[in-house]
C-alpha positions in Angstrom: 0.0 0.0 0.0 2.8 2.4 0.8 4.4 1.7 -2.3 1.4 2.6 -3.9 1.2 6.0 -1.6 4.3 6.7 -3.2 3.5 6.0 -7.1 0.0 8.3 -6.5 1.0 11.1 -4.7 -1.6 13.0 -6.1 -4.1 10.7 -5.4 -6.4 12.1 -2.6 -8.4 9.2 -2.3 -5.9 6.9 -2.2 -4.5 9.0 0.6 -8.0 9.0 2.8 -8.2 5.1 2.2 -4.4 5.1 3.9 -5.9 7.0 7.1 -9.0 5.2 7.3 -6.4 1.5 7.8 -3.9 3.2 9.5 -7.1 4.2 12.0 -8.8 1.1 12.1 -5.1 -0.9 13.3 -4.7 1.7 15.9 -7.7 0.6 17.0 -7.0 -2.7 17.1 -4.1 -1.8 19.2 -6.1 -0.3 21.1 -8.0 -2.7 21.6 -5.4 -5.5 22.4 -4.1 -3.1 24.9 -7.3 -3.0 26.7 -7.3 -7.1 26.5 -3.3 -7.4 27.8 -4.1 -5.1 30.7 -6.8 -6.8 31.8 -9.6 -3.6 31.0 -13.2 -4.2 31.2 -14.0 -4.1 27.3 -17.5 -2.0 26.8 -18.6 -2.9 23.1 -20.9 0.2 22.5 -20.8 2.1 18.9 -18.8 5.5 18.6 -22.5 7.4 17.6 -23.7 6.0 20.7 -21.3 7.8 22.7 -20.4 10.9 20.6 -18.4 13.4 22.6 -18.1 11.3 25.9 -14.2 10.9 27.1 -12.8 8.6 29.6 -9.7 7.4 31.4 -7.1 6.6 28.5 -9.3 8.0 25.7 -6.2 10.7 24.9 -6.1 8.6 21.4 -9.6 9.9 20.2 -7.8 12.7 18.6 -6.6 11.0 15.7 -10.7 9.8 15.1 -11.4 13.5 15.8 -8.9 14.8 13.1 -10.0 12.4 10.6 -13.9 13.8 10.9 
């Protein structure tokens, strides 16, 4: 994928679709984080909880840059 990042530079789509998997494996890092520290998991949608920050939620910014 990077190699294609570099071939269409110019390419803002290809550039959007980039972001959108680099956010969605930080989130699975996240995620295993959560797991490997032994963190209740709560499984509620984003929309559901729009605006609302808690204890280790510092990483929302890159979701909030992205909107």
């Amino acid at each position: 994928m990077l190699q294609g990042l570099r071939q269409n530079e110019d390419s803002s789509k290809f550039h959007l679709e980039y972001l959108r998997f680099e956010i969605k494996t930080f989130d699975k890092v996240m995620l295993r984080r959560k797991v490997l520290l032994g963190e209740k998991l709560d499984f509620v949608e984003d929309s559901e909880i729009e605006g609302e920050t808690k204890k280790g939620d510092e990483a929302n910014l890159v979701k909030i840059v992205f909107r």
